[in-house]
C-alpha positions, 0 to 999 in steps of 0.5 A: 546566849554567850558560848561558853568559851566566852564569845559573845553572842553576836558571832552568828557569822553575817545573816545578810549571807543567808538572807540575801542568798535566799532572795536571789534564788527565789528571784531565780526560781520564779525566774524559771516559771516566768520565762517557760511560761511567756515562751510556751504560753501556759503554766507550766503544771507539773513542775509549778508546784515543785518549784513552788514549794522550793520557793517557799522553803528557800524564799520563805524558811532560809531567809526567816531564819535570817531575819530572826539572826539579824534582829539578834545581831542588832540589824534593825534593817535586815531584820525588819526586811529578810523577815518581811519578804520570807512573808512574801515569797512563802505567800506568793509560793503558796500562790503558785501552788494555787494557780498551779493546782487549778490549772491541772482542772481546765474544766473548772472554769466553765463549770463557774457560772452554772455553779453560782448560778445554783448557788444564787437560787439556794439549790445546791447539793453537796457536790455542787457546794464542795465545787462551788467552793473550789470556783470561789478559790479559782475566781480570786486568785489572780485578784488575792495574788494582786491584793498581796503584791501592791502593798509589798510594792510600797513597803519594799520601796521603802526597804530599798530607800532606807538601805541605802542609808546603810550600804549600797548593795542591798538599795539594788537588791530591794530596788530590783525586788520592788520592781520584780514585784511591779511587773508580776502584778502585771502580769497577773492582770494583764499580758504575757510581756510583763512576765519576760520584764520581770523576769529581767528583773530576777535575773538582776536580783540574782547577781546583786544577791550573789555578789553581796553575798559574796562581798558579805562572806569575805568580810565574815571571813576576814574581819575586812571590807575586802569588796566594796558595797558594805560599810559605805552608805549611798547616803548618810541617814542624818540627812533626813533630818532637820536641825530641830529632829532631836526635838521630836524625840518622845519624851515618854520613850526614854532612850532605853538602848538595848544592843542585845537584839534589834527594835521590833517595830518597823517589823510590826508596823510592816505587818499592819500595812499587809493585813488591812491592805488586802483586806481593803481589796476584799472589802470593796469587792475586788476579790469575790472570796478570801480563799487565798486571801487567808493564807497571805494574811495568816503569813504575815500575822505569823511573822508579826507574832516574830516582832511581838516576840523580839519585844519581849526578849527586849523586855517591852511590854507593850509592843509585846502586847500591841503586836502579839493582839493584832495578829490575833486580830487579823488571824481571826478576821481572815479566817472569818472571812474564809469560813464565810465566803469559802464554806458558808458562801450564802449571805443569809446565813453569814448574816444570821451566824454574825448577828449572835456573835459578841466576841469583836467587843473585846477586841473593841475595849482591848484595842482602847485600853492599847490607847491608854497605854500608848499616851506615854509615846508619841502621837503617832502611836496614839494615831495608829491605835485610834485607827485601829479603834476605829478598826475593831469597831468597823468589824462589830458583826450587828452593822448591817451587811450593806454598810458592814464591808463599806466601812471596814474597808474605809478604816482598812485603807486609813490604818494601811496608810499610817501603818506605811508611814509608821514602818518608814519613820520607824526603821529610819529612826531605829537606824539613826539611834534617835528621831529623824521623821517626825513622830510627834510629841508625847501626848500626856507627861508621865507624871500626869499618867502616873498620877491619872492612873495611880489610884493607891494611895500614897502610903500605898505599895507602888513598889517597883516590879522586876523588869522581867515580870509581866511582860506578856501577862496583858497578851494572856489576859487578852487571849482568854478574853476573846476566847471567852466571849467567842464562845457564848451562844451555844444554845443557838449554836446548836439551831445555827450551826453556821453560828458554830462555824464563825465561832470555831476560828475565834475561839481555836486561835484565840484562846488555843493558838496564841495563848500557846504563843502567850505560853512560850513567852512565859516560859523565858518570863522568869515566873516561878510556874513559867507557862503551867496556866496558860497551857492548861488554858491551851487545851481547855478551848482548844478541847472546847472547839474540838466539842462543839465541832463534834456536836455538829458531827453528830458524834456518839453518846460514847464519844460525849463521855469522852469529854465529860471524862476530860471535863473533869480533868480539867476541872481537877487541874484547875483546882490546883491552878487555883491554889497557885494562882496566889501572885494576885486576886485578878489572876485568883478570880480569873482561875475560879471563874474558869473552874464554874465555865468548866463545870459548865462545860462538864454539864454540856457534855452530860447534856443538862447546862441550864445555859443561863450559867454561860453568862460566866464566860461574860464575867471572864472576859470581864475580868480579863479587860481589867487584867490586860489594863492593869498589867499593861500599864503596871508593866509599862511604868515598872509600878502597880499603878492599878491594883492586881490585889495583894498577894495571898502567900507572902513570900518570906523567903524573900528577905532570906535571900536578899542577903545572900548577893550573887557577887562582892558589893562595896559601898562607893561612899566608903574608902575601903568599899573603893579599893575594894572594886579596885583590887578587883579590877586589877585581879583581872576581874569585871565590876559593875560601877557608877558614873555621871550618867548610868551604871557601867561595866568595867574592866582594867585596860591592864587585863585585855581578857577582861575586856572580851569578857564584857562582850560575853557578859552582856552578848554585845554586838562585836562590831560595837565597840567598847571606849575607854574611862579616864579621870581627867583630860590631864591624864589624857594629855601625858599620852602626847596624842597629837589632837589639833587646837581645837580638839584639845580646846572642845575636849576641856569644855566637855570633859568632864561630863555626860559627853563622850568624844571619838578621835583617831587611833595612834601610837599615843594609845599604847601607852594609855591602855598598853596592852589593850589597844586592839580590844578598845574601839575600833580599827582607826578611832577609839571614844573617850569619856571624862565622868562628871563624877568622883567616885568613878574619878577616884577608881580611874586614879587607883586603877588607870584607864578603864573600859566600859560600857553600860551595863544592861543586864541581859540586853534590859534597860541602862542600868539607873541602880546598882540593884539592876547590876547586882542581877549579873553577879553571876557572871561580874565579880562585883558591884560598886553601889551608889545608889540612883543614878543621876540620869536615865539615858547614857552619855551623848557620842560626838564623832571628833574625826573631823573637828576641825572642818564639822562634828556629828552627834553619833547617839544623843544621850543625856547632853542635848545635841543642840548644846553641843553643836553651840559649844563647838560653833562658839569654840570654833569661830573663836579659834578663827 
């Protein structure tokens, strides 16, 4: 948020500081470890595990927060990258301190044999288990640590290419970073030499950090490039392109520009790529246990829950959903393996406890109704979701154990692969601000969705939901589902108790740890009962959890009534949920069935359920299916496309309150509603007005203070700069700019229009904008847009020039209603209304420095930038 002094929010001073710092002290600390080790010849015990836990906090903690400062100052590249190797460096400390704690035990090893033997002959006491568990942990350390490293290799490759479309300081550090990486696998496998190699390697790491660190604080300091490395490109990022890439852009994803935080995706399919990869190498028999496994994939899971979070601050539900349900995924199939190669270790019995769990077919239609969803996007979104399809089918416990494991490392390493491409593509697209890799086109229209979907009928009330609303509801649906059918079996949980020890980790993150995720996002989601279900919902598995873990423990009768006393705390609570619960029948239905599932729970705790009632938890997770599709696609078109019911308690209030706007309004269609917005503008104040393409902020070139309250008003990044509005190029032309020919001649074929041209700063500029002429553009160039539209036209002649910029409503979609600016009446001082706007996206930006040698299409917006090209060619081979 804006501080209240009224600097935007994208004064966080430069993250990449932070963020580059932090790897070069990490490269620096396993440095150390490296070159003592390769000289002495052994692990150095005691201080490994110090030095380790420096690297975590260090390489892990300081340069997360990093990251999480990048994606809000727009950074899609050091977001996506300082995230992704605080995963690393947290997992490979944890590592050192594995490796560093075995290796206190030099004895451990030569017990490994004697001990698997015993446990191949099912003769194995306690002792003998609790050391055969810690010799599953020693066998596949070096085996994890390699699983880990090799994927980070290919992503951190990728990292240090697309940097170089954006600098050339940080291609070095990641190039450096990616070969590091290569030479610690090695050593892992191989010989002590290439510790010394990749110690030459972090020592490069270190001194490109410090110097682009340096370079980076300069800037922040003095607002210039004082040093060079930043701000000029090894390459430019269109370059990858082809001259049909505009094409490839998919139609379902309208050009939603949101500069308040940057796109989450690359991050999410980062994380896609580490899970299965690792996964893969456990499944093929690399690694004999997923001791150490569980917490790389744990780490990355975390950090994915990071890109679902960023979502849905950029109020994308569905990447909010995809992302926060596939580290869901891969947190419980790591613990899953964990508890059965770790603490149940005979096959038999993992065979056995598996064959009675069902929890993974809600994984199975959850990850189909993600397929629904992402027809409206392009075809490698519909790609990655049919793997991941494939994925959750692979992972059904009733495939038997020969083929099981075969399977789901086949669909592990397919899923890995266009996870790959998925964050490359991405990233390079998130950088360029439009599709340069292919990604193909959109699979189905979305009238044709729309119409598919829309089941009302057309006297129905597919009214339009607040942008706000719903974004995470589908992840609360999702979450109380697998917990739900997780949970089913508890007659045969109490004859199979390695039954109760798979069950645990399905339900305790399911149902208790991600829905306290789902509970903070509802917290920001605006509801009136914020968060209130889901984190009663928190307590009641995890308290489920807690209880059957308990039966196993053979507690007391006194402690049984402990949870009865809480079983009917809950119950109670649950009655009021159900009374608040009024927003839809789906969501009614849900509480109820929860009421009788508790009531269940009460009688196990009293020891008389008739286990047949358990079938309640199959209605839940029925329910909760429909709740997920229903609200994802709901949210995903902005319309209640399936039906949820209809509200119980109608707020009448509603319409009460709808009169009473934040802000003065004016009508565009009125003459007084005009000089109205006018007499604001020239007061100092900022309004909301219409233009040819989407709605605007605006502010009167007359009143520099008003301009840097646009900055404040929507948190815009400050190295994003603000153009100016004129009405016509005549306007324009008495400020005498001395533009060449052909610019005076390309500016009258576009202007008016949907087009915006950036040209050179002069002194020409003063006398357009006076005393505005610091606070519009940047430092050498300013952009200018002519308006296809009267009212705006009308506002420029009555005023004069005018900055603006779209007015996204706290970082949301452009503004394509007045409605949508109204939201911010708090913080403008009036809205022009007009209606719906003629577009969706804003205006196309074409960067004039050099008109008269080649232009370049800076953002494509509602002007195909294959039209533009045509007028400048034509344009120019006529002025030859």
């Amino acid at each position: 948020m804006a501080a209240s002094d009224g600097f935007p929010a994208s004064f966080y001073g430069e993250p990449g500081v932070l963020g580059m710092l932090s790897n070069g002290i990490s490269a620096f600390l396993v440095l150390l470890q490296n070159f003592s080790q390769a000289h002495n010849g052994k692990a150095p015990v005691g201080v490994e595990n110090i030095l380790a836990v420096h690297l975590i906090l260090i390489g892990g903690v300081c340069q997360l927060v990093a990251g999480l400062l990048s994606f809000r100052k727009y950074d899609h590249l050091s977001g996506t990258a300082f995230i992704g190797y605080a995963a690393l460096w947290g997992s490979y400390g944890a590592t050192r301190i594995y490796y560093g704690a075995l290796s206190e035990n030099p004895n451990m090893a030569s017990k490994v044999d004697q001990i698997m033997n015993n446990s191949s002959h099912n003769m194995m006491s306690n002792t003998s288990h609790n050391n055969a568990t810690q010799c599953y942990l020693c066998l596949s350390i070096e085996e994890s640590a390699i699983a880990g490293l090799v994927p980070y290799i290919l992503l951190s490759f990728i990292l240090a290419f697309c940097s170089a479309t954006v600098n050339y300081i940080m291609p070095f550090v990641f190039g450096a970073i990616t070969g590091t990486l290569i030479f610690e696998a090695v050593a892992l496998a191989a010989d002590s030499w290439a510790l010394v190699v990749s110690g030459v390697l972090e020592l490069l790491i270190l001194m490109f950090a410090i110097y682009g660190s340096a370079a980076l604080l300069i800037k922040g300091l003095t607002q210039r490039l004082a040093l060079k490395g930043f701000g000029t490109p090894l390459f430019n990022v269109l370059l990858l392109g082809t001259p049909n890439s505009g094409k490839a852009q998919s139609g379902g994803q309208e050009k939603k520009k949101n500069t308040k935080y940057a796109e989450p995706m690359a991050l999410g399919f980062f994380c896609d790529s580490i899970a299965p990869f690792i996964f893969a190498f456990y499944s093929f028999g690399y690694m004999k246990s997923f001791g150490l496994g569980v917490v790389w994939v744990s780490i990355i899971s975390v950090a994915q829950l990071f890109s679902s979070y960023y979502a849905h601050l950029r109020q994308d539900c569905y990447h909010t959903t995809k992302f926060g349900f596939h580290a869901t995924y891969w947190l419980i199939q790591a613990w899953d393996e964990f508890v059965a190669s770790v603490l149940i270790v005979e096959d038999s019995k993992v065979v056995s406890g598996r064959e009675a769990m069902v929890g993974d077919w809600f994984f199975v239609a959850a990850a189909l109704v993600l397929c629904v969803g992402s027809l409206n996007m392009d075809v490698l979104e519909l790609i990655h979701n049919l793997l991941f399809v494939l994925l959750t089918v692979s992972t059904v416990p009733q495939i038997p154990l020969q083929g099981y494991y075969i399977f789901f490392g086949v669909a592990c390493s397919l899923f890995t692969a266009v996870s790959i491409y998925g964050t490359f593509t991405r990233l390079i697209n998130s950088i360029a601000e439009k599709s340069l890799i292919p990604v193909g086109p959109q699979p189905v229209s979305s009238e044709q969705l729309t119409r598919a979907l829309g089941c009302r009928s057309k006297q129905g009330d597919q009214d339009v939901l607040p942008p706000t609303d719903q974004t995470s509801d589908a992840l609360f649906y999702l979450s109380n589902g697998v917990a739900a059918l997780s949970a089913l079996h508890s007659r045969q949980m109490s004859v199979n108790p390695s039954l109760l020890h798979l069950t645990i980790p399905w339900v305790l993150i399911s149902g208790a740890i991600i829905q306290a995720y789902v509970s903070r996002l509802q917290v920001t989601g605006g509801g009136r009962f914020g968060s209130v279900i889901s984190s009663i919902y928190v307590a009641v598995w995890a308290t489920w959890t807690w209880y059957r873990f308990a039966n196993q423990l053979q507690l007391s009768t006194e402690a049984d009534y402990g949870f009865t006393a809480g079983a009917i705390a809950f119950l109670v609570i649950n009655a009021f949920l159900m009374l608040i619960a009024y927003r839809n029948l789906v969501l009614l239905f849900l509480t109820t069935l929860m009421e009788v599932v508790l009531v269940c729970f009460l009688l196990s705790t009293l020891h008389k359920l008739p286990y047949e009632l358990e079938a309640m938890l199959a209605l839940v997770s029925i329910i909760c299916i429909y709740g997920t599709l229903a609200s994802l696609i709901n949210c995903i078109f902005s319309q209640r496309l399936l039906p949820m019911g209809p509200a119980l308690i109608k707020e009448k209030m509603k319409s009460e309150l709808s009169e009473e706007l934040p802000c003065p309004v004016a009508s565009s269609r009125l003459t007084s509603g005009l000089l109205k917005i006018a007499g604001l503008l020239d007061e100092g104040g900022v309004c909301g007005i219409p233009t040819d393409t989407v709605y605007a902020l605006a502010a009167s070139c007359k009143n520099p203070q008003a301009i840097e309250r646009i900055y404040s008003i929507k948190d815009r990044p400050a190295e994003k700069p603000i153009c100016i509005c004129i009405s016509s190029v005549e306007q324009l032309v008495a400020a005498k700019p001395p533009f060449s020919p052909l610019l005076w001649e390309f500016m009258r074929n576009v202007y008016p229009g949907g087009i915006s041209c950036i040209v050179s700063k002069g002194d020409w500029l003063f006398q357009l904008v006076g005393a505005a002429y610091d606070r519009v553009g940047t430092r050498d160039s300013i952009m200018i847009r002519v308006p296809d539209h009267t009212v705006t036209c009308h506002l420029c002649d009555f005023t004069g020039p005018l900055a603006i910029t779209s007015a996204n409503p706290s970082g949301e979609p452009d503004s394509t209603h007045h409605s949508m600016v109204i939201r911010l009446g708090h913080k403008i001082q009036g809205v022009l209304c007009d209606g719906d706007t003629n577009e969706v996206v804003a205006s196309t930006v074409v960067n004039c420095l050099r008109i008269d040698e080649i232009i370049s299409i800076v953002r494509e917006g509602c002007v195909p930038a294959v039209k533009v090209q045509q007028i400048f060619d034509r344009l120019k081979n006529t002025m030859l």
